[in-house]
N, C-alpha and C positions, 0 to 999 in steps of 0.2 A: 460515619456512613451506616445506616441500619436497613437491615433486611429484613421483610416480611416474611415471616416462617405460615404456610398454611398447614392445619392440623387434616392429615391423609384421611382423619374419618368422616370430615365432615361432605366431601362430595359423593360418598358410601353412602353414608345416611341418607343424601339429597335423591340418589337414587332409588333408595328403596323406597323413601316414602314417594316418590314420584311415580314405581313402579306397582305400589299397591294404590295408589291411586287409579291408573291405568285400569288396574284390573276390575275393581271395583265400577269403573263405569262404562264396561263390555257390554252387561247386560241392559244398562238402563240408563236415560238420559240425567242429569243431575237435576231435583226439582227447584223451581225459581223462588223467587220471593213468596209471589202471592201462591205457591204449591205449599211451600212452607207453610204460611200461615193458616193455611185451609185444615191440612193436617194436625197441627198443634190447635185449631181451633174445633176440630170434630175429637181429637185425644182427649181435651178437655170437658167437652159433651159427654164423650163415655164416662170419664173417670166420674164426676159430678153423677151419673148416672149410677155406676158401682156402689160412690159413698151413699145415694140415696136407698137403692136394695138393699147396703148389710144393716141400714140404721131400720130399717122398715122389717128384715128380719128378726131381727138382735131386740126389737121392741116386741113383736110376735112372741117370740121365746120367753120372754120377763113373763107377760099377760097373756100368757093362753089362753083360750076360751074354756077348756076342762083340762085339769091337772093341774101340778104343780110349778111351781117359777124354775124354768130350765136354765138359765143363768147360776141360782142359787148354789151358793158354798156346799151343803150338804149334798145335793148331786154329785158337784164336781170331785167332793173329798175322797169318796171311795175308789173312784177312776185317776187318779192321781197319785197313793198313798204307796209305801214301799212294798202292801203285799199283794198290791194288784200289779206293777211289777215285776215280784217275785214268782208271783204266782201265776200268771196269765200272760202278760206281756213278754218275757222273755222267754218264758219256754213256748209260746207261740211262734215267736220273730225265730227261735232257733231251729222249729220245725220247717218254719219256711223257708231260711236259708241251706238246709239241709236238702230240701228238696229245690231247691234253684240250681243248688252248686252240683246237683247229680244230673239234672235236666239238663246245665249250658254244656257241660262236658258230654253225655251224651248227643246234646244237638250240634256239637261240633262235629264230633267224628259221623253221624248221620249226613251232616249235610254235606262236609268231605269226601266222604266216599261216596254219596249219591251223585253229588255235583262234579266228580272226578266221573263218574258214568254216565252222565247225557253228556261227557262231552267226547268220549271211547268212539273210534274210527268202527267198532263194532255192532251191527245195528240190533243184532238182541240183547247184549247191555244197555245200547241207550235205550230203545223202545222200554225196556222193563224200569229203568231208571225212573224215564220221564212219566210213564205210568205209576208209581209208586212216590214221585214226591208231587205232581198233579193232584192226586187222591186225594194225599194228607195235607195239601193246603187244600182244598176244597170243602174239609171236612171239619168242622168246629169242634175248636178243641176240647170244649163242653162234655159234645157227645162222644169221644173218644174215651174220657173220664169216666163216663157211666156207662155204659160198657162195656170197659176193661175192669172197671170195681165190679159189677156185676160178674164179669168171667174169670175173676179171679176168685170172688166167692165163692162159684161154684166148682173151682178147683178146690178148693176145701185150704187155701188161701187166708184166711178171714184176719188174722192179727194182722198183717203189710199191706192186706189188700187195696187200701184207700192211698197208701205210700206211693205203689205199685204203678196203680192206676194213675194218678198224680203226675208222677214221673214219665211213664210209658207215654203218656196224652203231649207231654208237654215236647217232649222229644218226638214225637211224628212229626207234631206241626212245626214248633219252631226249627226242627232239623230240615225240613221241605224248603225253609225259608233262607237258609246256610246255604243249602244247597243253591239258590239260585243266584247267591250271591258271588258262590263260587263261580259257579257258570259264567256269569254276567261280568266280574273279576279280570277272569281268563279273556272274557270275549274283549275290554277295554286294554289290555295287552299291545302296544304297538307288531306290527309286522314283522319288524329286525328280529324281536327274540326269538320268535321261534324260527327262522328264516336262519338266524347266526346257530343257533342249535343243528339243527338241520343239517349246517356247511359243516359244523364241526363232527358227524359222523354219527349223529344220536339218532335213536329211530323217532317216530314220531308221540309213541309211549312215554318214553325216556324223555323228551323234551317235554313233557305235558308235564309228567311227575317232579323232574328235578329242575328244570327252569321256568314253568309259567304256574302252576299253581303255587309255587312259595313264592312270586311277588304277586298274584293275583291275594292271598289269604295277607300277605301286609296291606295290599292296598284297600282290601275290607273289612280292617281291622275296625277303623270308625262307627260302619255301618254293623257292624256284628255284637258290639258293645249296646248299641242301641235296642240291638232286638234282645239283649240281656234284661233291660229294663222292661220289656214284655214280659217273659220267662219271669222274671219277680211278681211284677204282678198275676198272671194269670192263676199261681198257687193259690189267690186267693179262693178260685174257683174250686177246688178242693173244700172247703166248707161246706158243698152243696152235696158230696158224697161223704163229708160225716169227717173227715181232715183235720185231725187239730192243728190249724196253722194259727197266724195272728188272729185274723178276723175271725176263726170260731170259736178260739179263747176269750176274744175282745166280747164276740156275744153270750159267753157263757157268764163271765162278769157282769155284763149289763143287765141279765137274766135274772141274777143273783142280788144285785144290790135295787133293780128300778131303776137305773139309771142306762137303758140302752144307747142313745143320743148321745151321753158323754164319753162313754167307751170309744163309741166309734169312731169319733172325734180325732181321739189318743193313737186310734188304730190307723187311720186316715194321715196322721203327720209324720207317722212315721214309715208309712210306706212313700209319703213324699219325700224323706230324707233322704232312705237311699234311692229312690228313684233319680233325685234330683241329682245327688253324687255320682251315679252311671252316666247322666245325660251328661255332665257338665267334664268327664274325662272322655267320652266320646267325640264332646267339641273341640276337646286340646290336642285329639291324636293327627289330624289330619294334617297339623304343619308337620309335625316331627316324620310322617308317616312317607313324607311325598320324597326326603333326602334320603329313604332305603329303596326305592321300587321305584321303575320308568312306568309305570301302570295308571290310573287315574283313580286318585283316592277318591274312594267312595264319602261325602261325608252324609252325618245323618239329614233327614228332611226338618227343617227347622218351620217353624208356624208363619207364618206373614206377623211382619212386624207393625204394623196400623194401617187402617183405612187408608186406600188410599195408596199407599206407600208405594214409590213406585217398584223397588225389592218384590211387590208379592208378585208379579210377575214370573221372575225368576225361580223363586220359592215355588210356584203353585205346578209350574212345568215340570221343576226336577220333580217331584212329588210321582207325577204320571209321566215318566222319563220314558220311551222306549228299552229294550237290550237291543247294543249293538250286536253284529255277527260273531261268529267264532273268528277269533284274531281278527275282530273290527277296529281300526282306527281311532286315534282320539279325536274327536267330533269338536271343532270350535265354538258351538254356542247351544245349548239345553234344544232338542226337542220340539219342534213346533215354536220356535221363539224368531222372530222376525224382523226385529229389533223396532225403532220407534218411526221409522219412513214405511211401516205394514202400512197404508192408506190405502183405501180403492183406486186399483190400477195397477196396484205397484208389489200387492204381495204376492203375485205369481212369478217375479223375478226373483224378489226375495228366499221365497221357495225355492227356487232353482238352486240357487247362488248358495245355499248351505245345505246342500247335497240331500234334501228332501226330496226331490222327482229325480231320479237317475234318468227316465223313459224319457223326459223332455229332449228335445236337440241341441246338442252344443252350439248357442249362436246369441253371447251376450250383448250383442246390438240387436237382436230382437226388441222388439218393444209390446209389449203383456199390455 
């Protein structure tokens, strides 16, 4: 007599992927056959299109009309070699990372503390709060650069002053940008927490500080890495006030050999590298991120994935998301998103129906 032993993982598994299927098609209907093809057949349009532009540049570049063959060995040899490197490349990349790694830690605690005050039961912290990190996103972080080089020179400043500057600029704005995150964080916060805080005898200080801003800052942990990958590049902007970072070592090589084009090149891959390396641990934090914090992990805004696609929908909303209220709700579907029965007639119920008109009347046998 034998018995079928069934393996306990296998209706676990059945679930999840059943369950990430679910989820995945909240936002959007699955596309058909001929959706399919339309897509893969306008992907293949672009791509044909790409390979045509790099071969129509990369021919430009051999056969200039004046100067030299930019493809050419000779070019490339000095932008390549161990003393360009030695000499330019690395202690450029180490100025930059120097002033990155001072800027994210500054724009943390900036937007920490800022974004711990627009959300103060106090209304001259927040008023001064929300004045003070308004400004500094409003204001490009360019002009903050020149400036502060400018007023630090005149403080008699002159050896740090482009560091200073650099830093100081990068920390107004990206720390305005923390700040909102925080905000925004705290406001995605289910009810209970601070409601159970509350019951347990805390003031409403006390519950902001030690229960919802430490999982509001896990849950934007994703979105905060991402704006890292700003902060790296922005230093580059430092060039422009005289900054030896990469890019104004990369031109002082290029300066030096005639070979500006391939510098940049070198300069350009390898701020893709680690650019690329930020975005791609940003995109992993958000499973792990959601098993520490009842909050609503922020993830970063990802690009619409083709033509077409029915995703950029989704994608294009979270992008221009609202902020929910202080201690707002988790909200079941992005924003302005109405799902695929929006047709004329029918999206003013739709609107109702995911809590976009609150002023409408409760009465869903109305007919819109």
């Amino acid at each position: 007599m034998s018995t079928s032993t069934t393996s306990p993982a296998a209706p676990k598994v059945k679930r999840v992927k059943k369950r990430k299927l679910n989820e995945a098609s909240v936002l959007f209907d699955e596309p058909g056959p001929k959706s399919k093809r339309r897509i893969l057949f306008i992907n293949l349009i672009g791509l044909a299109f790409i390979v045509v532009l790099a071969i129509a540049v990369l021919s430009r570049l051999a056969n200039p009309p004046q100067g030299q063959n930019q493809l050419s060995w000779s070019l490339w040899k000095p932008a390549l070699n161990a003393e360009a490197w030695k000499d330019f490349y690395l202690p450029g990349l180490l100025q930059t990372l120097e002033a990155s790694v001072v800027a994210i830690i500054g724009s943390v605690f900036f937007g920490v503390i800022f974004g711990i005050g627009r959300l103060l039961g106090f209304v001259p912290i927040r008023w001064i709060s929300s004045i003070i990190v308004e400004f500094c996103r409003a204001v490009p972080v360019l002009l903050f650069m020149i400036f502060l080089w400018r007023g630090f020179s005149a403080m008699g400043i002159s050896d740090n002053a482009a560091f200073l500057a650099v830093v100081v600029g990068l920390i107004l704005y990206n720390g305005s940008v923390v700040a909102e995150l925080v905000r925004s964080g705290v406001g995605n916060l289910p009810n209970g927490q601070r409601e159970a805080a509350l019951a347990l005898g805390m003031s409403p200080l006390r519950s902001l500080l030690s229960v919802e801003v430490p999982q509001a800052l896990i849950a934007m942990l994703p979105a905060l890495i991402t704006q890292l990958v700003v902060v790296l590049k922005d230093t580059a902007l430092g060039s422009i006030i005289t900054y030896t970072d990469l890019l104004q070592e990369s031109r002082r090589l290029g300066s030096a050999n005639f070979n500006m084009l391939q510098t940049l090149v070198v300069a350009a891959v390898i701020y893709f590298i680690f650019s690329y390396l930020l975005s791609r641990l940003a995109e992993s934090l958000p499973r792990r991120m959601r098993r520490r914090t009842t909050g609503i992990t922020i993830e970063p805004v990802q690009a619409p994935i083709a033509i077409m696609d029915p995703s950029n929908t989704s994608m294009i909303e979270r992008a221009g998301e609202r902020e929910l209220p202080f201690n707002g709700a988790e909200q079941p579907f992005h924003d302005h998103y109405h799902g695929s029965n929006a047709v004329a007639g029918k999206w003013k119920g739709s609107h109702f129906e995911h809590g976009h008109d609150p002023n409408h009347p409760v009465n869903k046998h109305n007919k819109w």
